[in-house]
PDB file as gemmi writes it, atoms N, CA and C in Angstrom:
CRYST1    1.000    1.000    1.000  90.00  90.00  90.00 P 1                      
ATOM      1  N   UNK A   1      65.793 -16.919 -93.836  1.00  0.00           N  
ATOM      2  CA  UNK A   1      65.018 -18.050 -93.347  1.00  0.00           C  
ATOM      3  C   UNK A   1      65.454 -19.340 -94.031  1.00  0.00           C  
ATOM      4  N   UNK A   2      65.578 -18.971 -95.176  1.00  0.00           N  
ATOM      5  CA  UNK A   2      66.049 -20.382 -95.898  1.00  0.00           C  
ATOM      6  C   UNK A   2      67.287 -21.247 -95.407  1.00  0.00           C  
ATOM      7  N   UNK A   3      67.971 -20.162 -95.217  1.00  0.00           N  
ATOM      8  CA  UNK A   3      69.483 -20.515 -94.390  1.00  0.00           C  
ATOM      9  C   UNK A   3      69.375 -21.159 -93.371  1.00  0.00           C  
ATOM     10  N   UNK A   4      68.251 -20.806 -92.273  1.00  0.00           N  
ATOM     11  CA  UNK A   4      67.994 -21.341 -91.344  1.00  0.00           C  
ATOM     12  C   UNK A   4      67.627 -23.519 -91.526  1.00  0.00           C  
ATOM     13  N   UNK A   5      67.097 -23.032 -92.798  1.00  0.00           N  
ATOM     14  CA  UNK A   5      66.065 -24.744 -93.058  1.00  0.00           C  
ATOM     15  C   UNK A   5      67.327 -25.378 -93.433  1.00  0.00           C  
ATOM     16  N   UNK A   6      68.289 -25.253 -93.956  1.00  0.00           N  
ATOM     17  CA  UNK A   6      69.341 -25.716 -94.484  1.00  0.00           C  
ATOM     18  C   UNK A   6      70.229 -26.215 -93.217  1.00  0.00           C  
ATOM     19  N   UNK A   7      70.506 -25.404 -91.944  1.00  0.00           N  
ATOM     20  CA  UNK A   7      71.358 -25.704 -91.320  1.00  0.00           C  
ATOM     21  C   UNK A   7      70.444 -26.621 -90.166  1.00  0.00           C  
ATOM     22  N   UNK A   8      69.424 -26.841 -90.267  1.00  0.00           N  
ATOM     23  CA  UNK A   8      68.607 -27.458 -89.275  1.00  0.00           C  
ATOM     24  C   UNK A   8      68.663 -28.755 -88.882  1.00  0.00           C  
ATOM     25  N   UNK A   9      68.591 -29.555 -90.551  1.00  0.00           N  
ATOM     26  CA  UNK A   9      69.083 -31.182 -89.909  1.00  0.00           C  
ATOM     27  C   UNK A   9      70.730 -31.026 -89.782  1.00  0.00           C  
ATOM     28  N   UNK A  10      71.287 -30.426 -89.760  1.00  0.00           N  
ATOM     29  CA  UNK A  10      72.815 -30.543 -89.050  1.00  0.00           C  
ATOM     30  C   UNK A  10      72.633 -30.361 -87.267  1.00  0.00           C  
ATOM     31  N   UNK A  11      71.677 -28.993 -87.307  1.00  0.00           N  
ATOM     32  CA  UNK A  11      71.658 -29.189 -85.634  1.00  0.00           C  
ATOM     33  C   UNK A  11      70.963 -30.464 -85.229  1.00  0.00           C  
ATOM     34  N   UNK A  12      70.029 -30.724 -85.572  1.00  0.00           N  
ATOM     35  CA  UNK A  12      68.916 -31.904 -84.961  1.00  0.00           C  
ATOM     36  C   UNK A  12      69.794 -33.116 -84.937  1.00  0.00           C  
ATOM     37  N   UNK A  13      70.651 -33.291 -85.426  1.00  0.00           N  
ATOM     38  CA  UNK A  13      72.022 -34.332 -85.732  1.00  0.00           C  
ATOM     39  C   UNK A  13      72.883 -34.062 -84.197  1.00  0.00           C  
ATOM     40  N   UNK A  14      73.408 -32.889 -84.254  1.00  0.00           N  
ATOM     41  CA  UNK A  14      73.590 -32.718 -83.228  1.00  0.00           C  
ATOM     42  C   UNK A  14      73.469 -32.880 -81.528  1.00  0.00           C  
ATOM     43  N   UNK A  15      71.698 -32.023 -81.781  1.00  0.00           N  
ATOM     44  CA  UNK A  15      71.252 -32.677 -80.405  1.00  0.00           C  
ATOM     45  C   UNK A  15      71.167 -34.493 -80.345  1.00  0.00           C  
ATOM     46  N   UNK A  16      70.775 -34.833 -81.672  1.00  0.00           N  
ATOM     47  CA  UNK A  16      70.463 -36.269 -81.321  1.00  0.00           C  
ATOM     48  C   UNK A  16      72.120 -36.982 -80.773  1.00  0.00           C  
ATOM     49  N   UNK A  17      73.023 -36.875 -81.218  1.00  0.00           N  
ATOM     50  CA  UNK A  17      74.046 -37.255 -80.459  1.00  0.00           C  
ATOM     51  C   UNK A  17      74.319 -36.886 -79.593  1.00  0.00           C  
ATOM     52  N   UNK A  18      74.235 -35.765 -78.709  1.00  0.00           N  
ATOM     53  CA  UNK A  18      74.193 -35.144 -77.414  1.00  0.00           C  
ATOM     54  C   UNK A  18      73.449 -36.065 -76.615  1.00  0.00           C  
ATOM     55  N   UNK A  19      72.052 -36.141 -76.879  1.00  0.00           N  
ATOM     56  CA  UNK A  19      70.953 -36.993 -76.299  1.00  0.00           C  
ATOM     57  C   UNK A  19      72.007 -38.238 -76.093  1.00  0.00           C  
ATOM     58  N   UNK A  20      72.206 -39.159 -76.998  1.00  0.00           N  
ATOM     59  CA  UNK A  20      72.199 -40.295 -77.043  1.00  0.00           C  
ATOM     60  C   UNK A  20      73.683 -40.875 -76.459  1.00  0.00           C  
ATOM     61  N   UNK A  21      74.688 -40.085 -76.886  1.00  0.00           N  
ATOM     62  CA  UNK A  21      76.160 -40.388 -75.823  1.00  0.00           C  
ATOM     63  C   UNK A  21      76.719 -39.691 -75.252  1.00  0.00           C  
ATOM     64  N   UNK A  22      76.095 -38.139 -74.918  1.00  0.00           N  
ATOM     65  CA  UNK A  22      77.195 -37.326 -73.708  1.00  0.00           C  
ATOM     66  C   UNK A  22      76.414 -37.499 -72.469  1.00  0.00           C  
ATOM     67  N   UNK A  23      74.573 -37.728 -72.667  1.00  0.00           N  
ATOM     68  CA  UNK A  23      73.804 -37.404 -71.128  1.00  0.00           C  
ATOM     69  C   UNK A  23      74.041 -38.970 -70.553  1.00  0.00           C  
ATOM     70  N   UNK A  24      74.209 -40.105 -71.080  1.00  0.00           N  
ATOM     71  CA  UNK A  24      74.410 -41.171 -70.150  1.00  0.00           C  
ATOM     72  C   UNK A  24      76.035 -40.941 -69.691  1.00  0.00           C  
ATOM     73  N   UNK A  25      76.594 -41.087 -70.397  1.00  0.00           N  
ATOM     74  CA  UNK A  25      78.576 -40.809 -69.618  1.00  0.00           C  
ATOM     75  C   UNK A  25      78.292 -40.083 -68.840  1.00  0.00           C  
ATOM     76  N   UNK A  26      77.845 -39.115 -68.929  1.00  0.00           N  
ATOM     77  CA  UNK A  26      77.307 -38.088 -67.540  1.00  0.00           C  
ATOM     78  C   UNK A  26      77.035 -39.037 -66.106  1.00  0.00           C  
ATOM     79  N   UNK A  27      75.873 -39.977 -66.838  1.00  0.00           N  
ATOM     80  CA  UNK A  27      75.393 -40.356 -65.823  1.00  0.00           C  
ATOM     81  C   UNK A  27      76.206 -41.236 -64.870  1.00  0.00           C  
ATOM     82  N   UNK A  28      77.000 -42.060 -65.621  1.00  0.00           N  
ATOM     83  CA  UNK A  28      77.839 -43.651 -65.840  1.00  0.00           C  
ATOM     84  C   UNK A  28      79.055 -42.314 -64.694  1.00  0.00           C  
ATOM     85  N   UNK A  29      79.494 -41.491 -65.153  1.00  0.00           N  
ATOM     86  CA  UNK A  29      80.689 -40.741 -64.574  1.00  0.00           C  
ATOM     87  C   UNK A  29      80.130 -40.691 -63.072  1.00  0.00           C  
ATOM     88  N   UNK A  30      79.023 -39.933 -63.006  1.00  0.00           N  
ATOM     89  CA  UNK A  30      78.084 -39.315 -61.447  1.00  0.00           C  
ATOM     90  C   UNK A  30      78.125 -40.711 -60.884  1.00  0.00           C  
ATOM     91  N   UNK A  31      77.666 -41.493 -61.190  1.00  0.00           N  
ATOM     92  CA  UNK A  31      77.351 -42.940 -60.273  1.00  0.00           C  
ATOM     93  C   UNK A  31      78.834 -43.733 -60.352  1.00  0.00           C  
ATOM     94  N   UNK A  32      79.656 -43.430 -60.991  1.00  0.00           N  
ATOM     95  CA  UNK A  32      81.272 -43.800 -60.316  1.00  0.00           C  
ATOM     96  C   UNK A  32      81.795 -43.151 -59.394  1.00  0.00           C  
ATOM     97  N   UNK A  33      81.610 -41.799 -59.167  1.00  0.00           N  
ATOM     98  CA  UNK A  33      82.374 -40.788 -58.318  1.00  0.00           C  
ATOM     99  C   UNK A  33      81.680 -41.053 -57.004  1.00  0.00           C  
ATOM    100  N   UNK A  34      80.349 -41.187 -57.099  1.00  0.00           N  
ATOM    101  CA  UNK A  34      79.665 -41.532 -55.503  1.00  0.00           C  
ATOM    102  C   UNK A  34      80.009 -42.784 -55.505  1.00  0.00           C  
ATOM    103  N   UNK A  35      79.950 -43.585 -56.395  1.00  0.00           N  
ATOM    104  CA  UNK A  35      80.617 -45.357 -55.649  1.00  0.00           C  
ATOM    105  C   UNK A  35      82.121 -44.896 -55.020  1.00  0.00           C  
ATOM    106  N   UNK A  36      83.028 -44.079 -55.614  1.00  0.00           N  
ATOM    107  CA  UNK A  36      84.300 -43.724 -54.539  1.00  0.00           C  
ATOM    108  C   UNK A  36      84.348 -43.073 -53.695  1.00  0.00           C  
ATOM    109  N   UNK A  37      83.116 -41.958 -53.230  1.00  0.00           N  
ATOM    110  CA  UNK A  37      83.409 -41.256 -52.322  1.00  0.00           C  
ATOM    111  C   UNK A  37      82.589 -42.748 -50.919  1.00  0.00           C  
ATOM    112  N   UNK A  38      81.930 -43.615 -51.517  1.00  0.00           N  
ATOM    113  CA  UNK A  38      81.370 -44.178 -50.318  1.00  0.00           C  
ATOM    114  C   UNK A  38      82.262 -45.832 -50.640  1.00  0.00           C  
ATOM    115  N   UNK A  39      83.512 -45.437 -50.493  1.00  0.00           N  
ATOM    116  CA  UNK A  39      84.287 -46.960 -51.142  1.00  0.00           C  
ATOM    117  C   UNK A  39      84.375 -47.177 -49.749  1.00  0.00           C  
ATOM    118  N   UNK A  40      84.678 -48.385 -49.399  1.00  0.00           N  
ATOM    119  CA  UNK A  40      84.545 -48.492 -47.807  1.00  0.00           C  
ATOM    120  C   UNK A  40      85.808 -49.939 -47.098  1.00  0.00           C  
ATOM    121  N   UNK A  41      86.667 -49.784 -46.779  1.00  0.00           N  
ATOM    122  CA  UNK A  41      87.492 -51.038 -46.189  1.00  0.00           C  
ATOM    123  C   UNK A  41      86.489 -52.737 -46.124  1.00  0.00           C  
ATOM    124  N   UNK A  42      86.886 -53.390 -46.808  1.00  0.00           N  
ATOM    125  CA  UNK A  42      86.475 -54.302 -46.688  1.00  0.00           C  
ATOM    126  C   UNK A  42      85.246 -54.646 -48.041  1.00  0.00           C  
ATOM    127  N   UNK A  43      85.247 -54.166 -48.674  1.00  0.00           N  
ATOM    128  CA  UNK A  43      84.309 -53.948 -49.989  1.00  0.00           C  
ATOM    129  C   UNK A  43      84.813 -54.736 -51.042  1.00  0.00           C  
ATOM    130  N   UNK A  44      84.079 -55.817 -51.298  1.00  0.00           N  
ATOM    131  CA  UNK A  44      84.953 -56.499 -52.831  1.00  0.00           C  
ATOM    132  C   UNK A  44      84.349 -55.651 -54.280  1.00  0.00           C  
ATOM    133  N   UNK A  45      85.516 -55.606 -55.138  1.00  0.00           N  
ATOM    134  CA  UNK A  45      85.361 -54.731 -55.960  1.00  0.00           C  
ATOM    135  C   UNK A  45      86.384 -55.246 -57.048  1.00  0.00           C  
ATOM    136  N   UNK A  46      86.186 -55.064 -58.379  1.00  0.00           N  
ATOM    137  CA  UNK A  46      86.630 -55.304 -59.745  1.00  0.00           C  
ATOM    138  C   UNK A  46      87.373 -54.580 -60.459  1.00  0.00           C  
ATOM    139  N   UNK A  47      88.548 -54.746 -60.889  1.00  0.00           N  
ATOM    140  CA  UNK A  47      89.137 -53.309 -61.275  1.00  0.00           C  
ATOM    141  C   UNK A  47      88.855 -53.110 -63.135  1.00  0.00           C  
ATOM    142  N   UNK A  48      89.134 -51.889 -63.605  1.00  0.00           N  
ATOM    143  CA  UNK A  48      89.086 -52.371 -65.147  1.00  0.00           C  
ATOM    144  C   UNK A  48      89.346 -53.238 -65.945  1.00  0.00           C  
ATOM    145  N   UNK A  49      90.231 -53.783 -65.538  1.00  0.00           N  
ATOM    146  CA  UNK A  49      91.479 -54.900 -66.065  1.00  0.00           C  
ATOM    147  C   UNK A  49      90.633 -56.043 -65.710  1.00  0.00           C  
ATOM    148  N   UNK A  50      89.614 -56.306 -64.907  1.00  0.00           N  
ATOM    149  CA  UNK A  50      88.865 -57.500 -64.390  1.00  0.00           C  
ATOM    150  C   UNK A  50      89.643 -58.175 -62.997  1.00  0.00           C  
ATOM    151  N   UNK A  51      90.515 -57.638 -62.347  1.00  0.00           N  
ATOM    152  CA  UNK A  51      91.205 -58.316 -61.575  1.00  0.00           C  
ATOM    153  C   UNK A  51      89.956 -57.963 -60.179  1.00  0.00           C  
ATOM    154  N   UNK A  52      89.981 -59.364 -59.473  1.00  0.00           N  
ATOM    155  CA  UNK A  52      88.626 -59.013 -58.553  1.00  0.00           C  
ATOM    156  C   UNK A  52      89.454 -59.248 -56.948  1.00  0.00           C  
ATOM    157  N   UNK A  53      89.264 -57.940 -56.229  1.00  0.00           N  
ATOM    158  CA  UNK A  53      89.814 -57.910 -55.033  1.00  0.00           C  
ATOM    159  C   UNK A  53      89.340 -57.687 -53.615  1.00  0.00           C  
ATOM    160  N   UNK A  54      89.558 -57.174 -52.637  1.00  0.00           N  
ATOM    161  CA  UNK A  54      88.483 -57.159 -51.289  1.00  0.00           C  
ATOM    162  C   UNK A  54      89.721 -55.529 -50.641  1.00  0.00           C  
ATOM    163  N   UNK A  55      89.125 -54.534 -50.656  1.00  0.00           N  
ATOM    164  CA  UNK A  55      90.245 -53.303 -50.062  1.00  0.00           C  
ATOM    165  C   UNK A  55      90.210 -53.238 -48.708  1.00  0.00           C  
ATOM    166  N   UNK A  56      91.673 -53.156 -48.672  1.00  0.00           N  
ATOM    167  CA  UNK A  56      92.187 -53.230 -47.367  1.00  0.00           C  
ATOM    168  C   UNK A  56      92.875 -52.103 -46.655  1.00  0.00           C  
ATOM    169  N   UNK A  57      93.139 -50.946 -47.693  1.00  0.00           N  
ATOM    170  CA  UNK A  57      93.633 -49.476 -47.512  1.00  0.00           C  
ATOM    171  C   UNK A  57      92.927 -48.318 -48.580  1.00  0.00           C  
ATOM    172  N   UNK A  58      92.709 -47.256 -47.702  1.00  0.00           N  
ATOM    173  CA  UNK A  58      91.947 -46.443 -48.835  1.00  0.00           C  
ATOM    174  C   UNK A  58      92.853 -45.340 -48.524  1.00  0.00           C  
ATOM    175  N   UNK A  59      93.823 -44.275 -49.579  1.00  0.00           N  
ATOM    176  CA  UNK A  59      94.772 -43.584 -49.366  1.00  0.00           C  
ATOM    177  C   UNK A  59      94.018 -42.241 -49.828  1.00  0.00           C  
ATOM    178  N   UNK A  60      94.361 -41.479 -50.220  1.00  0.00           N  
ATOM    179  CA  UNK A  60      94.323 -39.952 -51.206  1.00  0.00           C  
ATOM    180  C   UNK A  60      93.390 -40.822 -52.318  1.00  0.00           C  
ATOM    181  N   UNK A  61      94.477 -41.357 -53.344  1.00  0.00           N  
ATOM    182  CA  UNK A  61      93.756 -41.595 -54.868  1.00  0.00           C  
ATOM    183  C   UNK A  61      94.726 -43.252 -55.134  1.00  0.00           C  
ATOM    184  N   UNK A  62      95.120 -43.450 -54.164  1.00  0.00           N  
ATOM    185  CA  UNK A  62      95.223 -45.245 -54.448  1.00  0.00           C  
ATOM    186  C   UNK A  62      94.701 -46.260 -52.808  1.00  0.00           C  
ATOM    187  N   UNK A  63      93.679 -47.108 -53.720  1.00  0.00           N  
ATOM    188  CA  UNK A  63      93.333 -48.218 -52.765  1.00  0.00           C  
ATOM    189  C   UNK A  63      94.249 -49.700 -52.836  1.00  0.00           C  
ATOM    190  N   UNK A  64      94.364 -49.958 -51.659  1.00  0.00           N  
ATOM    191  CA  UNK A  64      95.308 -51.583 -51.399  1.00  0.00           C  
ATOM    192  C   UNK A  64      94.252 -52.487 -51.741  1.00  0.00           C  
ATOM    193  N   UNK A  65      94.316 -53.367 -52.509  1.00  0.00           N  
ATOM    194  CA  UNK A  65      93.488 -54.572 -52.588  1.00  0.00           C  
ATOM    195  C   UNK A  65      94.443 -55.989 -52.658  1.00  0.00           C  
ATOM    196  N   UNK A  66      93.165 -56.693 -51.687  1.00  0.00           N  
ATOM    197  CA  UNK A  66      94.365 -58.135 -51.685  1.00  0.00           C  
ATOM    198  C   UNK A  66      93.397 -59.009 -52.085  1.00  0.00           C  
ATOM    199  N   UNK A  67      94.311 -60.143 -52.471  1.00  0.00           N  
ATOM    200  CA  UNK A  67      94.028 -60.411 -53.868  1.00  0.00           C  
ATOM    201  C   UNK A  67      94.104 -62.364 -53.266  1.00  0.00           C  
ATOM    202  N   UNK A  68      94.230 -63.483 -54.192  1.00  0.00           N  
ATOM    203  CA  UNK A  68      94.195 -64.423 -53.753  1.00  0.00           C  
ATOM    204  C   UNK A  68      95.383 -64.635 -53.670  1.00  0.00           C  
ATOM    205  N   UNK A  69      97.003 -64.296 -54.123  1.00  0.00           N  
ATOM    206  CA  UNK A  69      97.982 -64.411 -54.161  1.00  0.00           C  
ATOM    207  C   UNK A  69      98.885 -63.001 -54.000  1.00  0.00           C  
ATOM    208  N   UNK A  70      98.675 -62.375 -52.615  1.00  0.00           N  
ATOM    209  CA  UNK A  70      99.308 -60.694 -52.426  1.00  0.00           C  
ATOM    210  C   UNK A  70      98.527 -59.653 -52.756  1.00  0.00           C  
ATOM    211  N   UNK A  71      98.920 -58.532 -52.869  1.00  0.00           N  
ATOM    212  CA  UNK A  71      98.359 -57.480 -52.337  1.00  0.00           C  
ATOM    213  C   UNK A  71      98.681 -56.293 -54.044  1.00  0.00           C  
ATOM    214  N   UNK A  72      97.494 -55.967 -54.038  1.00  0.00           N  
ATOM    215  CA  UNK A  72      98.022 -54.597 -55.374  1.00  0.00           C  
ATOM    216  C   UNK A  72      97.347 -53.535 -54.594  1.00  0.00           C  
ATOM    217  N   UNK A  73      98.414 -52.266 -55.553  1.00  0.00           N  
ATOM    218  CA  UNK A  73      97.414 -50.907 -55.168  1.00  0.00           C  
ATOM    219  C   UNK A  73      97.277 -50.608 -56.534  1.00  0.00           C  
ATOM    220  N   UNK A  74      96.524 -49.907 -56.174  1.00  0.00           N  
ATOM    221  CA  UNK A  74      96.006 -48.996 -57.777  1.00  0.00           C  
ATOM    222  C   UNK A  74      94.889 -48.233 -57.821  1.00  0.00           C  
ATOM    223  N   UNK A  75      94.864 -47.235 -58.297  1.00  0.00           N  
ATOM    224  CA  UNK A  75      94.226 -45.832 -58.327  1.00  0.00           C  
ATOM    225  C   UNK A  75      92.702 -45.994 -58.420  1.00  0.00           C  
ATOM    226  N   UNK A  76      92.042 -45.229 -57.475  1.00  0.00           N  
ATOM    227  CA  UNK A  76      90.674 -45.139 -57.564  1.00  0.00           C  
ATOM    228  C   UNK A  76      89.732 -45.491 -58.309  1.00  0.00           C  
ATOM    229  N   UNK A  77      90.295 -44.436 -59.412  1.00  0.00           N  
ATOM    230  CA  UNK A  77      89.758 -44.876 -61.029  1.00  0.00           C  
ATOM    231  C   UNK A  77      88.853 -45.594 -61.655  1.00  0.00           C  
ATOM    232  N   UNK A  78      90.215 -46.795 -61.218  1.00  0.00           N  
ATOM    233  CA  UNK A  78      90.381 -47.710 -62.103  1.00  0.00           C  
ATOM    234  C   UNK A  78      89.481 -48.663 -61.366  1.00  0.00           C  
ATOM    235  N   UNK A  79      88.727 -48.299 -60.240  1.00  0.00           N  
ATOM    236  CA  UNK A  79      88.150 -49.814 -59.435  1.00  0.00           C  
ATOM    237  C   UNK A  79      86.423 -49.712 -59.480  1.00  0.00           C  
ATOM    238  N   UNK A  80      85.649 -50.564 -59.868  1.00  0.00           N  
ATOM    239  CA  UNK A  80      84.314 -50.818 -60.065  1.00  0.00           C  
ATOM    240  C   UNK A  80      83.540 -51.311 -59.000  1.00  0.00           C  
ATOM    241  N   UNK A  81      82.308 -51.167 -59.205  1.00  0.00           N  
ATOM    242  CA  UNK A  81      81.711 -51.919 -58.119  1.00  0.00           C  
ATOM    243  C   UNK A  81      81.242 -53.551 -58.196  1.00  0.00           C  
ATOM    244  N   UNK A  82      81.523 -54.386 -57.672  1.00  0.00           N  
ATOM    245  CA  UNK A  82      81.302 -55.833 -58.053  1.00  0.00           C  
ATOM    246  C   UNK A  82      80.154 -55.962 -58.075  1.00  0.00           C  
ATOM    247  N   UNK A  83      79.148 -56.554 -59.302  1.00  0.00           N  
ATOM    248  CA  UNK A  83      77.765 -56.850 -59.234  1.00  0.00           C  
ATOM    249  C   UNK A  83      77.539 -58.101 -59.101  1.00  0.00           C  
TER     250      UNK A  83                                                      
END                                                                             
């Protein structure tokens, strides 16, 4: 039993970091994957990098975005939803 009291605030350490940064990334991950499955032609959107574009092709796993000066593609990923 004693063994038990000893290893206890190591677990409670544990869960408390579980709690506090794996269940939101969870969440932050789930609410990116449905913003791409409902990405839609014509959608302005932000990429990581901050570059802000309007898509004009949606492929496999790269979208066309055009831009104020030409056109980029670049991977799903990497593209946010503009707030």
């Amino acid at each position: 039993m004693n063994e038990f009291l000893t290893l206890l605030p190591l677990i409670s350490v544990f869960i408390i970091f579980y709690a506090i940064l794996y269940i939101p990334q969870r969440r932050r991950n789930k609410k990116h994957k449905q913003f791409i499955s409902e990405l839609n032609i014509g959608d302005n959107v932000v990429t990581d990098s901050g570059i802000y574009g309007r898509v004009t092709t949606i492929k496999d796993n790269k979208v066309t975005l055009v831009l104020k000066k030409g056109e980029l593609e670049i991977s799903k990923q990497y593209i946010q939803p503009l707030s």
